[in-house]
N, C-alpha and C positions, 0 to 999 in steps of 0.2 A: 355421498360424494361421487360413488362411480356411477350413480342414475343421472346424476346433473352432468357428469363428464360426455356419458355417451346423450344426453340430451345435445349439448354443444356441439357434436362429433360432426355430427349431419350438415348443422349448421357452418360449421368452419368448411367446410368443404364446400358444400354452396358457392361461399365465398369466395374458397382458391380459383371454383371453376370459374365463377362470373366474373373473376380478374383478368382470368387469361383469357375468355374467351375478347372480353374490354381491349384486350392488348392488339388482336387482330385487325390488320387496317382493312378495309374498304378502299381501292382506288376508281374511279372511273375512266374506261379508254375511249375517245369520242374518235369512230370511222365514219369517214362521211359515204363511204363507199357502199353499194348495198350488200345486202347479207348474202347473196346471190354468188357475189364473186369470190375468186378463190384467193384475194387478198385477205379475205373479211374469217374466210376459214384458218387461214394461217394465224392471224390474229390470236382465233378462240382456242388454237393450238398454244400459243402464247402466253396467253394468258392461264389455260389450266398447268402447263408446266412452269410457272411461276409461281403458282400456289403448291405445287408439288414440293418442289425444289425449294422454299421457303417454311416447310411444315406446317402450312396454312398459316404461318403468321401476315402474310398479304396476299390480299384476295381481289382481283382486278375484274371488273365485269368490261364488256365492250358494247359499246350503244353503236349499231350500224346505223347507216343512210342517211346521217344526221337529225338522226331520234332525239337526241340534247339539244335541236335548235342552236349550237354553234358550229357557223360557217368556216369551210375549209380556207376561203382565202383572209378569216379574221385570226386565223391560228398564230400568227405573232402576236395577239394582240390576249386573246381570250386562254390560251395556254401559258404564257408567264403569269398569269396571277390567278390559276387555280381552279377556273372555273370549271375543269377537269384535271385530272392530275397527269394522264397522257394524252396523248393524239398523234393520229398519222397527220406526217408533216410532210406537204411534196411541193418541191422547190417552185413548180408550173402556177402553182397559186399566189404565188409569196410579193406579186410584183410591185404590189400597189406600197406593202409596209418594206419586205425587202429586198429591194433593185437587184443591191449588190449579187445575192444567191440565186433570182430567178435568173441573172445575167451567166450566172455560170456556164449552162447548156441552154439552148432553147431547140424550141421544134425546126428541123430543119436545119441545126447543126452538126450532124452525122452525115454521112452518107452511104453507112452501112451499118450492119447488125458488129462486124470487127471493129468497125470503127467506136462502137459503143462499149464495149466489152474492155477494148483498152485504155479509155478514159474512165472504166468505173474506180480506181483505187484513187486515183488524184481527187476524184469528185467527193468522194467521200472524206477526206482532209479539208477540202474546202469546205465542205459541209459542217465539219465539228467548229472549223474558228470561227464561221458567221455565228452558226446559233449561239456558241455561250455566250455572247454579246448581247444577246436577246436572252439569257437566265432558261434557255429551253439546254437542256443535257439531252445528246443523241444517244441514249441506251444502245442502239442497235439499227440496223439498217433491214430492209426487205423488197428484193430485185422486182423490178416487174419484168415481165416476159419479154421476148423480143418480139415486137408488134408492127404491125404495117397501117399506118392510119389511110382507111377511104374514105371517100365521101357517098355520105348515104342521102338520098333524096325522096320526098313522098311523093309526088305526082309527074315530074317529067326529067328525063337520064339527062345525066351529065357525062359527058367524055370526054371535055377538052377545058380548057383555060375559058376558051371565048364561051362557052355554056354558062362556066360558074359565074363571067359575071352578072350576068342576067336574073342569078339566084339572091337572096339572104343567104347567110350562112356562120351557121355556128360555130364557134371554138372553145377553146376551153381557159385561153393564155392572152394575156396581153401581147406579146411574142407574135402571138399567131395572130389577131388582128394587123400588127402595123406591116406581117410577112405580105398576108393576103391583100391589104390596102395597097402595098405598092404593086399588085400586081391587078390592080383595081378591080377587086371584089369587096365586096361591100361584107364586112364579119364583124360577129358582135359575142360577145362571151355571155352564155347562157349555162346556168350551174346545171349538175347532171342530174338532180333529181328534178330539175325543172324541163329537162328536155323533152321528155315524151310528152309532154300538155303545149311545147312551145313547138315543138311539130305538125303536133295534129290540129293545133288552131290558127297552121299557117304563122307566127311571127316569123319563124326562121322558116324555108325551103328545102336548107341542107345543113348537113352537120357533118364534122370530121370526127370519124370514130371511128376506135380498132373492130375489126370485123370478132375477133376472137372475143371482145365482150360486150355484144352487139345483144347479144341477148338478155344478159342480168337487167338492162330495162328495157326491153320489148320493141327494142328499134323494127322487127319484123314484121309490127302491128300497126307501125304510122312511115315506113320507109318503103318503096317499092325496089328503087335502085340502088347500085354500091358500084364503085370504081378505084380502084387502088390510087394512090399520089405519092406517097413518098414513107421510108420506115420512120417510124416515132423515136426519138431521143429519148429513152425509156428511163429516165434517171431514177434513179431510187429511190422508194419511199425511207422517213426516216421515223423511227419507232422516238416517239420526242418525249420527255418528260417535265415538270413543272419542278424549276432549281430548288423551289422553297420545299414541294411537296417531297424533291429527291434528298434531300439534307435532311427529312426527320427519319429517313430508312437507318435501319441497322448493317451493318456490313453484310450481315446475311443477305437480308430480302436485296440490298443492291447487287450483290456477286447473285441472285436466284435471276433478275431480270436480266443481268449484263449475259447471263448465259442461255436464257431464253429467247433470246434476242438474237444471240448467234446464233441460234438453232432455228431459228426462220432465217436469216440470209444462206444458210448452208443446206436449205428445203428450196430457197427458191434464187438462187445464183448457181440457173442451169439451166441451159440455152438448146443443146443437140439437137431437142423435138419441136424446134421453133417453129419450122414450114410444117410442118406434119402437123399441129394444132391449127395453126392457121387455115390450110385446106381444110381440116376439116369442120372447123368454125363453118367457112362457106357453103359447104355441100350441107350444114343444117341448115343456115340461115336460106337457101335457094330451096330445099325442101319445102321451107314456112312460106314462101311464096316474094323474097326478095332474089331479083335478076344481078347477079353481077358481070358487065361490063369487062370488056374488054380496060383494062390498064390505060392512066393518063400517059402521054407519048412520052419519051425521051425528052424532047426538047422541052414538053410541061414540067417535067419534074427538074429540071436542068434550070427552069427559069424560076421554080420554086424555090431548088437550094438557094441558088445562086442571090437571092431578093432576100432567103433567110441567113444568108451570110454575113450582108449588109446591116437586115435587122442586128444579129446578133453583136455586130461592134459599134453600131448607134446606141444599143442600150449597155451593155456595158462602160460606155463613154456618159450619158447620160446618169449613168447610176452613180458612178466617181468614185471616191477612195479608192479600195483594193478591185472594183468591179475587173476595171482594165488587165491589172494585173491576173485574177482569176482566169480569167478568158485566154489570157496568155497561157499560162499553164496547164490546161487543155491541149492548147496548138501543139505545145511544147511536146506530149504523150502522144500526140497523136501525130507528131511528123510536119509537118505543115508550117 
């Protein structure tokens, strides 16, 4: 009896392990952004203290660049039902499925780095009541930096308003098309891993990009020039999760993301070194052999807000429901 018992022993244990090991989930987090950036690193931080803090009962990997073939501006569409269980979610993409939240901020809605900083609590409320509409749960949020979008070009400088029109030129928003349309430049939205092939074969001439991540795809390899325009509406990305996929967590693993999650907004909602990354952004990218320009005038950037202020309350009028109202309470924090 006790040879057949210790024969079993081995075996029952096998089994306890292959249970629990069965018990651990696998999530997938789809970033479209590339590995390079220091969004994609916050991420990986994310995700390993997620597994810490859950005792490996869930294990999230994150696919950068859009290595999963699913598109950042298909994320209402392709993250409620699963085909990942997260994703960064950022409102600039959303316009086509959702008006109402790309309507929230748009490029060229700020007009300064304060101005941005004190709209982030509101934006983040409106942020949680769009998505559970869409069955996406905002885990968590993660700041982007405070950024100054220029305009980079390959083969001839731009300095003024009347340059750009003579250029194509890339963006990245719906937003930002119908900004630059009414100030008749011709912009067309080219995704970002497609930009460095849509530069160097000429479709587009110029692209609007933060000089600070000018680098993770090699703008200094198809871009000669750069010229500052206007600071980016840097609204936050949103750490999203899939309703269906967040309902089979245990209390555990969702209290392990809900606090991993703060731990990237509380890594990266901090502004101080803004201009000091920024310079020195430039002084590499002019090292690699891109010229930057003297700054668009005053009066450029003045007809730039001023076009994108209009965008901004055409499309929140056009989006309807609560778009209007969102936009309002924005005004509202920010004085206006």
């Amino acid at each position: 009896m006790r040879k057949f018992l210790s024969f079993l022993l081995p075996i029952a244990c096998g089994v306890c392990l292959s249970i629990g090991t069965a018990q651990a989930a696998s999530w997938k987090f789809n970033n479209g952004l590339p590995e390079g950036r220091g969004e994609s690193k916050q991420l990986e931080k994310f995700a390993a203290e997620v597994s810490d803090l859950s005792d490996g009962s869930l294990n999230i990997k994150v696919f950068h660049g859009g290595s999963l073939n699913l598109k950042d501006n298909d994320v209402a569409r392709w993250l409620p039902r699963g085909a990942a269980e997260m994703g960064l979610v950022w409102a600039n993409y959303l316009g086509r499925d959702v008006p109402a939240l790309n309507a929230v901020m748009i490029q060229g809605s700020v007009g300064s780095p304060e101005e941005l900083i004190t709209a982030l609590p509101e934006i983040q409320k409106i942020y949680k009541e769009v998505l559970a509409e869409w069955k996406i749960v905002p885990t968590g949020f993660m700041a982007l930096p405070i950024l100054k979008a220029s305009i980079f070009c390959r083969e001839k400088p731009v300095r003024t308003l009347d340059d750009l029109r003579t250029r194509k030129l890339r963006v990245w928003s719906n937003d930002q098309v119908e900004t630059f349309t009414k100030l008749g430049v011709s912009a067309q939205i080219v995704g970002q891993n497609d930009l460095y092939v849509a530069l160097q074969t000429g479709v587009v001439d110029c692209a609007v990009y933060p000089a600070l991540f000018a680098h993770t795809i090699s703008l200094q390899e198809v871009t000669k020039y750069a010229s500052y325009l206007y600071p980016v509406a840097g609204v936050p990305y949103v750490l999203g999760a899939s309703e269906s996929a967040w309902n089979t967590l245990s209390d555990k693993e969702r209290t392990s993301i809900s606090i991993a999650a703060a731990n990237v907004w509380a890594r990266t909602n901090e502004y101080s070194k803004a201009e000091e990354k920024e310079q020195a952004a430039r002084s590499k990218l002019s090292a690699q052999g891109i010229e930057f320009l003297d700054a668009f005038s005053e009066d450029d950037r003045l007809a730039f807000l001023n076009a994108a202020s209009q965008t901004w309350q055409q499309m929140a009028n056009e989006a309807g429901g609560k778009a209007p109202e969102y936009r309002q309470r924005i005004l509202n924090v920010l004085g206006r």
